[in-house]
Residue frames as qw, qx, qy, qz and C-alpha x, y, z in Angstrom:
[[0.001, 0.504, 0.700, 0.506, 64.12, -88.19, 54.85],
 [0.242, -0.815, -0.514, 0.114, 62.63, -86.19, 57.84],
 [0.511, -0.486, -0.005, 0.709, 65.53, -84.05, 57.86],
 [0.177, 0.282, 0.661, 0.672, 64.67, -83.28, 53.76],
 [0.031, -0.690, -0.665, -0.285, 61.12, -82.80, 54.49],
 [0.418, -0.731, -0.226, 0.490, 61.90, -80.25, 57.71],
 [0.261, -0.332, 0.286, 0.860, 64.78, -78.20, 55.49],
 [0.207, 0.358, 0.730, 0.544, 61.98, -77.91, 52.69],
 [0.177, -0.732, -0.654, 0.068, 59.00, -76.83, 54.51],
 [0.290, -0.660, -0.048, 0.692, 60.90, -73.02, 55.78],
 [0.044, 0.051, 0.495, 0.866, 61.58, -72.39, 51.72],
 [0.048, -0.451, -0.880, -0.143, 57.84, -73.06, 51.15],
 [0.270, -0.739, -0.524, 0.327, 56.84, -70.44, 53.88],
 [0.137, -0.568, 0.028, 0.811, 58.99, -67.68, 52.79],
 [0.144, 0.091, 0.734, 0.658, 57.98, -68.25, 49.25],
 [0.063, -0.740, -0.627, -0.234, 54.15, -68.21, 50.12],
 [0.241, -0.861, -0.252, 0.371, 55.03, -65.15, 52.41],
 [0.216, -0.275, 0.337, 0.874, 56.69, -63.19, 49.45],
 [0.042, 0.389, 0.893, 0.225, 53.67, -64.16, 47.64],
 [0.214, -0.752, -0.616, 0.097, 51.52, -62.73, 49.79],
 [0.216, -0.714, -0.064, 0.663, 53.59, -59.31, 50.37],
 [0.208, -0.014, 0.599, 0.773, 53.55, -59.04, 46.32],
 [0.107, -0.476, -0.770, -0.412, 50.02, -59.51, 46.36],
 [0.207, -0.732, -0.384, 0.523, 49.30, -56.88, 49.08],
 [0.188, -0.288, 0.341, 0.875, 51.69, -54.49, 47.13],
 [0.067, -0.005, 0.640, 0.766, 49.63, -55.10, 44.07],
 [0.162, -0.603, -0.756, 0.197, 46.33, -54.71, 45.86],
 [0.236, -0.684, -0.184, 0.665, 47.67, -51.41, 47.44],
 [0.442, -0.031, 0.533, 0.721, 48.46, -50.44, 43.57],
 [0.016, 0.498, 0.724, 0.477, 45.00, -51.23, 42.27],
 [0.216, -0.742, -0.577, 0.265, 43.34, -49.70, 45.18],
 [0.228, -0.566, -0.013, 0.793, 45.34, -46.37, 44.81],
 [0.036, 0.103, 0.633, 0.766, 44.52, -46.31, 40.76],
 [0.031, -0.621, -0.729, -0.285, 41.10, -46.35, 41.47],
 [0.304, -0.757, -0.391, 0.426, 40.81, -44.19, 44.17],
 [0.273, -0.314, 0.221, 0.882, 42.61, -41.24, 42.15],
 [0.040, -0.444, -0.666, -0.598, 39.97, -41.11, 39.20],
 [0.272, -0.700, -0.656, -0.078, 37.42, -41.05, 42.04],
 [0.476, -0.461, -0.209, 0.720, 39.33, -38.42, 43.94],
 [0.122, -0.049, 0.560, 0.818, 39.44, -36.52, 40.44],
 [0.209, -0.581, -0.599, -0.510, 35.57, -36.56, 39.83],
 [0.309, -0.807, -0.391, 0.318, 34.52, -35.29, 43.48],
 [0.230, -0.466, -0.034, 0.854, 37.30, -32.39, 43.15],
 [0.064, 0.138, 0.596, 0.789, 35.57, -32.00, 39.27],
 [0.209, -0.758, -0.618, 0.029, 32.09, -32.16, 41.02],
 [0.382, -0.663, -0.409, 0.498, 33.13, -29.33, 43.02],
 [0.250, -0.147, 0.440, 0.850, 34.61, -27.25, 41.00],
 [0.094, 0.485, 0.752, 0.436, 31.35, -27.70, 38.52],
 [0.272, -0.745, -0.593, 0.138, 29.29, -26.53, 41.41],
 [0.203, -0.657, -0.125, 0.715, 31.09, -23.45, 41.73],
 [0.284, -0.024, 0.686, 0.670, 31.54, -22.88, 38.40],
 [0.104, -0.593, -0.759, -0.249, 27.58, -23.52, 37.97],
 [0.192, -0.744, -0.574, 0.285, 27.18, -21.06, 40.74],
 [0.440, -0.269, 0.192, 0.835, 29.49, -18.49, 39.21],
 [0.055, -0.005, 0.538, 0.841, 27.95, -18.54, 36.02],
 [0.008, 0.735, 0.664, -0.139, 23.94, -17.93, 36.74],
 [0.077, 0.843, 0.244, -0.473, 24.64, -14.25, 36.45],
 [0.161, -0.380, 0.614, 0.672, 26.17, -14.56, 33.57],
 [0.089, 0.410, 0.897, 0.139, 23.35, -16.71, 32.03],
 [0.107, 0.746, 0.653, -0.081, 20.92, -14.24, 32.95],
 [0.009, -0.735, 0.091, 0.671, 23.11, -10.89, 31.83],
 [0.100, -0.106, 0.788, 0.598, 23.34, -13.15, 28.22],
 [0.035, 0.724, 0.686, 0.059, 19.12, -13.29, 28.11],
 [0.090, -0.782, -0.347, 0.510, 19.23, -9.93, 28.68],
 [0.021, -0.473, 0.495, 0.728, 21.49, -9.12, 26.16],
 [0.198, 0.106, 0.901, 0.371, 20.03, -11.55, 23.82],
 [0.163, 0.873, 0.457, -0.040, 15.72, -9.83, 24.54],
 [0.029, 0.799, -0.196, -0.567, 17.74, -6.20, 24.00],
 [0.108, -0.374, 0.629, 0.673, 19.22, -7.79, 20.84],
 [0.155, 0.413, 0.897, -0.037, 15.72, -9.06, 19.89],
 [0.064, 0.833, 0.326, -0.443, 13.96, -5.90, 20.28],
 [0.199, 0.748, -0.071, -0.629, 16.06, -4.22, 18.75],
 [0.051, 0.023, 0.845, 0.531, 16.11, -6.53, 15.19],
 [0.057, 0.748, 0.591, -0.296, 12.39, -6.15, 15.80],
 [0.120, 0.827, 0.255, -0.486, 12.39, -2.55, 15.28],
 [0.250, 0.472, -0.541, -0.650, 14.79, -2.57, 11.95],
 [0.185, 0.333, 0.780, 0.496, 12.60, -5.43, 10.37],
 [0.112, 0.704, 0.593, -0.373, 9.77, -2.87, 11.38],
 [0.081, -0.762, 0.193, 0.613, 11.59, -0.25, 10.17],
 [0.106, -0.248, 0.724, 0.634, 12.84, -2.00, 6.73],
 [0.088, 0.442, 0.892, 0.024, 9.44, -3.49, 6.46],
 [0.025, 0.870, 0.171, -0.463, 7.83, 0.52, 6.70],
 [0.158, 0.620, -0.379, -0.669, 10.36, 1.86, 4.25],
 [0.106, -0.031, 0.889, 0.445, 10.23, -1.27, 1.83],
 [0.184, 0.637, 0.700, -0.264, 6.04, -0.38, 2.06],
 [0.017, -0.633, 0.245, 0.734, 7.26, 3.26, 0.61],
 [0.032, -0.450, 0.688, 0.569, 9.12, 1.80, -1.92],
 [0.285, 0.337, 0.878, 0.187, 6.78, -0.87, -3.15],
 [0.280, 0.837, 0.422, -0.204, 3.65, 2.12, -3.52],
 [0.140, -0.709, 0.501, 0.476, 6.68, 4.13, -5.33],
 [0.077, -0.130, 0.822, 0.549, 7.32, 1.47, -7.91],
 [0.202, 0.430, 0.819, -0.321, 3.79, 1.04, -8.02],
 [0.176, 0.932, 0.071, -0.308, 3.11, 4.80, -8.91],
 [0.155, 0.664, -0.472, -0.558, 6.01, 4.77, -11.69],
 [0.148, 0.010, 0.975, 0.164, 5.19, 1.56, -12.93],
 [0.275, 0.848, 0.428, -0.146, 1.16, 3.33, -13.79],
 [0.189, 0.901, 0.095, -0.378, 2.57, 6.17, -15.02],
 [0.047, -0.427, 0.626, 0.651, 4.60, 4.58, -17.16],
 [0.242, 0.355, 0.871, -0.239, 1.57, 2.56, -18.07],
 [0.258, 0.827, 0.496, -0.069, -0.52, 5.50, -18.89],
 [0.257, 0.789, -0.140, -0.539, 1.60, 7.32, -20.81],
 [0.036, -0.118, 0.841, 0.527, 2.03, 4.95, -23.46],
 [0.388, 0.573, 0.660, -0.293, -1.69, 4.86, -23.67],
 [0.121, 0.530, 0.445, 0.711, -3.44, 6.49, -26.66],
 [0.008, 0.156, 0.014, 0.988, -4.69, 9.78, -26.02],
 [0.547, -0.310, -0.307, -0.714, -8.07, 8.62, -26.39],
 [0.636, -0.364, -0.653, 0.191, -7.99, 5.76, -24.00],
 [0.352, 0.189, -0.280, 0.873, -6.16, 8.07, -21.62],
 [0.386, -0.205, 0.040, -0.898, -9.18, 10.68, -21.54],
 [0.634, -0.367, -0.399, -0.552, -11.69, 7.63, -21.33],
 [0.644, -0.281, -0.632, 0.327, -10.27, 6.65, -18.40],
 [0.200, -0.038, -0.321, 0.925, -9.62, 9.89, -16.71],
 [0.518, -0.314, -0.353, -0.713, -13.53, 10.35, -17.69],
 [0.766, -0.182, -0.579, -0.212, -14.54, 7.14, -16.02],
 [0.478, 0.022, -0.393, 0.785, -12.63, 8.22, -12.98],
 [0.041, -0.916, -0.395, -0.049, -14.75, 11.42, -12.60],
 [0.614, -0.388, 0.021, 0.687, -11.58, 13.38, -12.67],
 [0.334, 0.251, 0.580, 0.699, -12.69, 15.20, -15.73],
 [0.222, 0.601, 0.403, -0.653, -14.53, 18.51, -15.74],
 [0.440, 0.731, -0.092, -0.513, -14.01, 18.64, -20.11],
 [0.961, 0.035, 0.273, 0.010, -13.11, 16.98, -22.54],
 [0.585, -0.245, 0.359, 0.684, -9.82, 16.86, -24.40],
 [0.245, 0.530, 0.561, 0.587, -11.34, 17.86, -27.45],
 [0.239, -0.929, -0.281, -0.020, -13.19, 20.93, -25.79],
 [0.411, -0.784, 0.001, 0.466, -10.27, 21.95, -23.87],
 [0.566, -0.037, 0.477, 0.671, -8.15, 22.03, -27.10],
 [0.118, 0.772, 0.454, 0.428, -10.91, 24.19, -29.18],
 [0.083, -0.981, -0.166, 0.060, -10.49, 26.60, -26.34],
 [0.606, -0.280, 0.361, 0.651, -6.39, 26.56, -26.57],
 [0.503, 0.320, 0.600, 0.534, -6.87, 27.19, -29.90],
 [0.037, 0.847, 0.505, 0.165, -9.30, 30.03, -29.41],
 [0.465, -0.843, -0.060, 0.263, -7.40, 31.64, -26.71],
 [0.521, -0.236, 0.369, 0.732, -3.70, 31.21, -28.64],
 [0.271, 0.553, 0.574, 0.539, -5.66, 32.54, -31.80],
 [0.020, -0.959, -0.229, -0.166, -6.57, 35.91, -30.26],
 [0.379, -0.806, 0.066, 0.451, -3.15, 36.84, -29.51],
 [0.196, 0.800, -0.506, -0.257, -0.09, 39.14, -31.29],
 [0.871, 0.351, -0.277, 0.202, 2.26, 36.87, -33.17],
 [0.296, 0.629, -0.529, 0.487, 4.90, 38.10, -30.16],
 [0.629, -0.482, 0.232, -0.564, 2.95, 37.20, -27.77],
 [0.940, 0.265, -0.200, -0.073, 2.63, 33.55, -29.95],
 [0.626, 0.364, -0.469, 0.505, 6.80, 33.61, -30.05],
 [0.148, -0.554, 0.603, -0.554, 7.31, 34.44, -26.23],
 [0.814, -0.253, 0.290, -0.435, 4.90, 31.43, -25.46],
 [0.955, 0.290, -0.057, -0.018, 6.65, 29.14, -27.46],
 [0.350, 0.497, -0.584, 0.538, 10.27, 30.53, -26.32],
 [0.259, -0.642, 0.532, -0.487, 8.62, 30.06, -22.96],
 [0.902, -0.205, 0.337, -0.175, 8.09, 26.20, -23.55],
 [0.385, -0.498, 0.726, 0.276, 11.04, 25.47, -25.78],
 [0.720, 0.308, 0.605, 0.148, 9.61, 25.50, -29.03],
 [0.438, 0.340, 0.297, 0.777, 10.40, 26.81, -32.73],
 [0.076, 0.596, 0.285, -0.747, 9.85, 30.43, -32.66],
 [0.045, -0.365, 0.548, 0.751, 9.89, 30.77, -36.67],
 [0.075, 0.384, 0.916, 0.087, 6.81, 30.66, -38.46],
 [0.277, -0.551, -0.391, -0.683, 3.09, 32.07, -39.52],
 [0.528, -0.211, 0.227, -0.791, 0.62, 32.71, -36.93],
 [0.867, -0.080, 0.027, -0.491, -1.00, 29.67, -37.49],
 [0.752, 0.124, -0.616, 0.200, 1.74, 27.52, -37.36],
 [0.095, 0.227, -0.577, 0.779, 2.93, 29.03, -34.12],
 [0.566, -0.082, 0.397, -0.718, -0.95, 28.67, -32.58],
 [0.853, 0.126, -0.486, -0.144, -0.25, 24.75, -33.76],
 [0.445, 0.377, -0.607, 0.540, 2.76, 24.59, -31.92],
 [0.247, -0.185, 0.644, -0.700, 1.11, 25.80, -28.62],
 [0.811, -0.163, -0.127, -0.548, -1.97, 23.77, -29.27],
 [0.795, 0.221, -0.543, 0.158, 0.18, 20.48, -29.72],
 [0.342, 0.265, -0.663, 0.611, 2.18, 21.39, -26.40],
 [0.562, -0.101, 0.309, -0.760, -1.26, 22.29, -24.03],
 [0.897, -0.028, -0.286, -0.337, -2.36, 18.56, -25.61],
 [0.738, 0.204, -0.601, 0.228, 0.44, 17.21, -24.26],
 [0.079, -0.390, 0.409, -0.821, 0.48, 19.25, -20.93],
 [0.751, -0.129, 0.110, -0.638, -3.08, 18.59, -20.31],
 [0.830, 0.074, -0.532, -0.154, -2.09, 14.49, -21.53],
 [0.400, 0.393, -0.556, 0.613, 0.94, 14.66, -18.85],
 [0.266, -0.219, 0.254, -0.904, -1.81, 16.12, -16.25],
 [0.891, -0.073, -0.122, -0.432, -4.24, 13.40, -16.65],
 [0.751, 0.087, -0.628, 0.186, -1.47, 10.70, -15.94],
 [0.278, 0.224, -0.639, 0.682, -0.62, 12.36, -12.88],
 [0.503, -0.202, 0.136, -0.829, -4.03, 12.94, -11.59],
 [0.814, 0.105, -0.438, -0.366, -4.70, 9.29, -12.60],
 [0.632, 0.079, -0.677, 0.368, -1.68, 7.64, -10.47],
 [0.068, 0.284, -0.506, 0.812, -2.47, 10.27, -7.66],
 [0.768, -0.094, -0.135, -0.618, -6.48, 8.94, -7.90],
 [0.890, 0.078, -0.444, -0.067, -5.39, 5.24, -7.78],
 [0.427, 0.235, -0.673, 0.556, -2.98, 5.52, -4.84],
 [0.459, -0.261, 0.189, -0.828, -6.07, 7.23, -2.86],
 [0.822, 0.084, -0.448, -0.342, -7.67, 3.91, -3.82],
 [0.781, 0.003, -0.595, 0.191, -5.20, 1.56, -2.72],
 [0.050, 0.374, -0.424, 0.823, -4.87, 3.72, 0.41],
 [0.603, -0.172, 0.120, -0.769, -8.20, 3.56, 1.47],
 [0.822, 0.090, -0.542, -0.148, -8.41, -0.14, 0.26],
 [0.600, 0.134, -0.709, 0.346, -5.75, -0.69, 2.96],
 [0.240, -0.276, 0.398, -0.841, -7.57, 1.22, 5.53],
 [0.631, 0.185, -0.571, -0.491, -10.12, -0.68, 4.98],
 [0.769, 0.018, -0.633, 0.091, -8.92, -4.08, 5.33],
 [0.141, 0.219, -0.688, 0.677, -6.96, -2.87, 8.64],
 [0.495, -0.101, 0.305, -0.808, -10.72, -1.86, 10.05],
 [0.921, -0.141, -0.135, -0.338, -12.39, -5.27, 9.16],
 [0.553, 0.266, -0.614, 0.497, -9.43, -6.90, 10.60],
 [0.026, -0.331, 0.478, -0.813, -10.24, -4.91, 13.44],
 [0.829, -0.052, 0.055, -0.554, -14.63, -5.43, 13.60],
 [0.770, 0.158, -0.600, -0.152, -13.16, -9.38, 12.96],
 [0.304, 0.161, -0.778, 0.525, -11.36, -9.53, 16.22],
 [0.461, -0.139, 0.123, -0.868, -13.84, -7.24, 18.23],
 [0.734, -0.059, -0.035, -0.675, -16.55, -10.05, 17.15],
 [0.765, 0.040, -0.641, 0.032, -14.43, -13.07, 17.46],
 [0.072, 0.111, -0.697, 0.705, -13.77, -12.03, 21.29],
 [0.443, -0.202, -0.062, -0.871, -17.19, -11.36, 21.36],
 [0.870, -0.091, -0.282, -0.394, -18.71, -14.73, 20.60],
 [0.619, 0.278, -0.700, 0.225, -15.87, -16.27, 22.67],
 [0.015, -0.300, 0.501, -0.812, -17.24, -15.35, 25.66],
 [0.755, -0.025, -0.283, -0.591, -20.29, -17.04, 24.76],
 [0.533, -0.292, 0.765, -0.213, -21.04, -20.36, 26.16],
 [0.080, -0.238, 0.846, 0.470, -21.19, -23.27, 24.42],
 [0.278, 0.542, 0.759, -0.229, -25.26, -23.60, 24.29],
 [0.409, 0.831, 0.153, -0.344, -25.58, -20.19, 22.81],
 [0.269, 0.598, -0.313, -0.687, -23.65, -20.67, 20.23],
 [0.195, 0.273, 0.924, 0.186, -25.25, -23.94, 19.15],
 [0.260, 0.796, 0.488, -0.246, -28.34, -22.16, 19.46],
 [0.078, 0.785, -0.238, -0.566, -26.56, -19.05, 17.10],
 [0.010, 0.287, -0.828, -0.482, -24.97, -21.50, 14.89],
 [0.226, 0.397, 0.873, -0.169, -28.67, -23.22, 14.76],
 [0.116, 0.690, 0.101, -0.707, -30.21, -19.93, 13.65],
 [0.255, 0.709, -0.357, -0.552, -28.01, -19.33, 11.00],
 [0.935, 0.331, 0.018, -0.123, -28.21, -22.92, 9.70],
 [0.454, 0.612, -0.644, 0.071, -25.08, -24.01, 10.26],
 [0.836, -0.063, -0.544, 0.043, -23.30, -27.56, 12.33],
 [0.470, -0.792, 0.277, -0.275, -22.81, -27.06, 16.07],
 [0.950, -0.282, 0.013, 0.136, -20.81, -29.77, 16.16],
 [0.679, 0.392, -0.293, 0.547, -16.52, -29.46, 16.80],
 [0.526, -0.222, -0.408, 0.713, -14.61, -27.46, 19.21],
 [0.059, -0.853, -0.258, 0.449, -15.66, -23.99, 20.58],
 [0.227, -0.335, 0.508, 0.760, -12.92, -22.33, 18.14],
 [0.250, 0.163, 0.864, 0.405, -14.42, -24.09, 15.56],
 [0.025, 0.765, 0.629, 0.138, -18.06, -23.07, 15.96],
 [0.053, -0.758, -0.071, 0.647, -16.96, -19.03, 16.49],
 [0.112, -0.266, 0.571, 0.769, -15.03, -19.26, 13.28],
 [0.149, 0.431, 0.826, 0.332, -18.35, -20.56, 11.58],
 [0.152, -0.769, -0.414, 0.463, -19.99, -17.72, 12.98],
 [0.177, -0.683, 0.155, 0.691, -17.73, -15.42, 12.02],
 [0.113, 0.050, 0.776, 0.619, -17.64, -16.52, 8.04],
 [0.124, 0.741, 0.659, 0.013, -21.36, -16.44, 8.09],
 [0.111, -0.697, -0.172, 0.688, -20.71, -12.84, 9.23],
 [0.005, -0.524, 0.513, 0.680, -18.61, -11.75, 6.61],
 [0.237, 0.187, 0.785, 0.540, -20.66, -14.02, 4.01],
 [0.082, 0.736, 0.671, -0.046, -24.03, -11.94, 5.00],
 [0.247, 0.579, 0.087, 0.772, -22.22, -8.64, 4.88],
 [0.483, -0.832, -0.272, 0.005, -22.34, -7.92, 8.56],
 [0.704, -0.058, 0.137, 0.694, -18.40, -7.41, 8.64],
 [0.337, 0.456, 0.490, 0.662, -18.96, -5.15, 5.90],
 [0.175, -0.759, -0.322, -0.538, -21.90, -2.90, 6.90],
 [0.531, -0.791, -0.209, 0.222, -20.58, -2.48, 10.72],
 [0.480, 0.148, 0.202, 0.841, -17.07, -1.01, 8.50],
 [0.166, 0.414, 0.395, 0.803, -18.96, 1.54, 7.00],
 [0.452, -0.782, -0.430, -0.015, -21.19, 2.14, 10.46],
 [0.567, -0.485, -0.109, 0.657, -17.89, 2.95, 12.27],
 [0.464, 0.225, 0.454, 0.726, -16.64, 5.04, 9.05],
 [0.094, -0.711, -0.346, -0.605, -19.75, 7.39, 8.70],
 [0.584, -0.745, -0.188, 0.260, -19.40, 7.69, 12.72],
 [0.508, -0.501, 0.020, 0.700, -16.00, 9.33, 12.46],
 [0.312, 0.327, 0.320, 0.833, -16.62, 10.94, 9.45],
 [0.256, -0.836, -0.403, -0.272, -19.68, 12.92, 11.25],
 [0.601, -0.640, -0.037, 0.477, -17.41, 13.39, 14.49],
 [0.469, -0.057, 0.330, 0.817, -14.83, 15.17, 11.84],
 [0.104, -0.744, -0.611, -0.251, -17.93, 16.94, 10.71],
 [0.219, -0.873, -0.286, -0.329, -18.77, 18.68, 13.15],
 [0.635, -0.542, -0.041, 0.549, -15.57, 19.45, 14.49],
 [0.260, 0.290, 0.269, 0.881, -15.34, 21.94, 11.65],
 [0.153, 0.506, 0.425, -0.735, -16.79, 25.42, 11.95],
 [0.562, 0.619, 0.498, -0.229, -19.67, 26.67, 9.73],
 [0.002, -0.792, 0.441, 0.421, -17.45, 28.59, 7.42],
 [0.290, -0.330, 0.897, 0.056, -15.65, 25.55, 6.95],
 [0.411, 0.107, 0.904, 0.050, -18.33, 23.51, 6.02],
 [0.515, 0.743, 0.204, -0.375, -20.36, 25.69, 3.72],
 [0.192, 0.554, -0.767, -0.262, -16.70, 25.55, 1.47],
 [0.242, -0.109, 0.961, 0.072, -16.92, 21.92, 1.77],
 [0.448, 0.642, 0.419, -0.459, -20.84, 22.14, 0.63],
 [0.411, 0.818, -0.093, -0.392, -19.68, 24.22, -2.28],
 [0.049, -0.398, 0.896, 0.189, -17.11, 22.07, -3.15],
 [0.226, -0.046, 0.963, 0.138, -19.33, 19.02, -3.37],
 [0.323, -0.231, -0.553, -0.732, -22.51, 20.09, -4.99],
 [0.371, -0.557, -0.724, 0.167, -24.56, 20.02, -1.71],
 [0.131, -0.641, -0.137, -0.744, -26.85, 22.76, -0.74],
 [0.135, 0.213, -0.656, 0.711, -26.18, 23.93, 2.68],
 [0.530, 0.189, 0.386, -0.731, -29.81, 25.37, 3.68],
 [0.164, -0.184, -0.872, -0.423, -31.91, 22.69, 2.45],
 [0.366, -0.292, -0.136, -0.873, -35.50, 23.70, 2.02],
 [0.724, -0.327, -0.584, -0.166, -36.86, 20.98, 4.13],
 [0.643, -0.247, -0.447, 0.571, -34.63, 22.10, 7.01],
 [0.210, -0.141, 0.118, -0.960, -35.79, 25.69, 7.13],
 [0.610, -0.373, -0.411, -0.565, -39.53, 24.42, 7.37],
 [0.747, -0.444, -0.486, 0.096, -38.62, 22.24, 9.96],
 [0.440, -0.261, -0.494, 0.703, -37.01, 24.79, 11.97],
 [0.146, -0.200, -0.217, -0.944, -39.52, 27.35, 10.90],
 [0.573, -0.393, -0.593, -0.407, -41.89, 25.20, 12.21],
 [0.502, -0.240, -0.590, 0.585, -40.40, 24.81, 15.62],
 [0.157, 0.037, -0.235, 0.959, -40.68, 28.37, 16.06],
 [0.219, -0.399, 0.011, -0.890, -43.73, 28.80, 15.77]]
């Protein structure tokens, strides 16, 4: 039995000591699987890092490229935006003037009256057509009428129809274009205009922003209005008041008469006596001799 137990005991040992050299092995396995991943992310770390450091001037030659490609979309919406301004005041102006020539005649004139564009009236100018075609030769008659592309064949008085009829239309043709060239002045100015209270709006909204927040309670007190909200808040009241009292308005038309004087009197005297005559304003006004008659003496 001891001899049993003795021959047993040697299996036992090599068994647990394969065991154990399987279980090293398969230690050494696991250990080597992990360690490779990890081996694999440091060499990927590194790598990144250069990678990262590579590409910085790349990063910052793509911003560059990217504000240059900025700028320069910028300047063709500016650009498309500028010509598509054209084109709108274009359709604008052939859209009126197709407008006003389907008008009646008579409307036509009362608007071009109402306009002050008018120095006569249709009727008038036609009597003198009439007067003027009526004192000529009957060849004369047929060369005017060959020189607008009407019948030549006919009396006298048909032929000084014929040119009346075409001078009504001339003159009708003339009023539309005077009309669309009046109304673009308009919306011109209109937009000048706006640009300049746009302008006096900033100007006065920096203005009051510089204020502190006492005076413009006390300002917004004045003018009857609620001091209460944010500093913004109370300028913008301010500013609405402005523009509801017509201060907006009347500091426009301050600036306006300023530059129109400055333009003034950059003209020479020549100059401005034509302009004079042109608008129905007497140069030497009799109050302005006296007073420099008076100086003198």
């Amino acid at each position: 039995m001891k001899s049993k137990r003795v021959a047993a005991s040697p299996s036992k040992l090599v068994k647990s000591m394969l065991n154990k050299s399987m279980k090293a092995k398969t230690m050494k396995g696991k250990t080597d699987k992990t360690e490779k991943p990890v081996k694999t992310s440091m060499k990927a770390k590194t790598m990144k890092g250069k990678m990262d450091k590579n590409e910085k001037p790349v990063k910052t030659s793509k911003k560059l490229v990217k504000s240059k490609m900025a700028k320069g979309k910028i300047s063709k919406i500016a650009k498309v935006a500028k010509s598509s301004k054209k084109l709108d005041e274009k359709e604008i102006q052939g859209q009126r003037k197709a407008e006003l020539q389907a008008m009646k005649p008579a409307e036509l004139e009362t608007l071009h009256l109402s306009k002050g564009l008018a120095t006569a009236s249709v009727k008038e100018l036609a009597a003198k057509a009439k007067s003027e075609f009526s004192s000529k030769q009957v060849a004369e008659l047929k060369k005017a009428c060959g020189s607008k592309g009407l019948l030549l064949s006919g009396a006298k008085d048909e032929l000084v129809k014929r040119l009346v009829g075409a001078s009504q239309k001339e003159l009708q043709g003339s009023m539309v274009m005077e009309l669309v060239a009046f109304e673009a002045r308009e919306r011109e100015a209109a937009h000048a205009k706006e640009a300049k209270v746009r302008e006096v709006v900033a100007k006065m909204t920096k203005e009051k922003s510089a204020m502190s927040v006492q005076d413009l309670k006390a300002a917004l007190l004045q003018k009857g209005l609620k001091t209460g909200g944010s500093k913004t808040e109370m300028v913008g009241r301010l500013i609405a008041r402005a523009r509801e009292e017509g201060e907006v308005d009347r500091t426009v038309e301050f600036l306006a008469r300023d530059a129109k004087r400055e333009e003034l009197l950059s003209m020479n005297k020549d100059a401005l006596i034509e302009l004079c005559t042109k608008s129905g304003v007497d140069p030497i006004a009799k109050e302005v001799m006296v007073d420099r008659l008076l100086l003198k003496l």
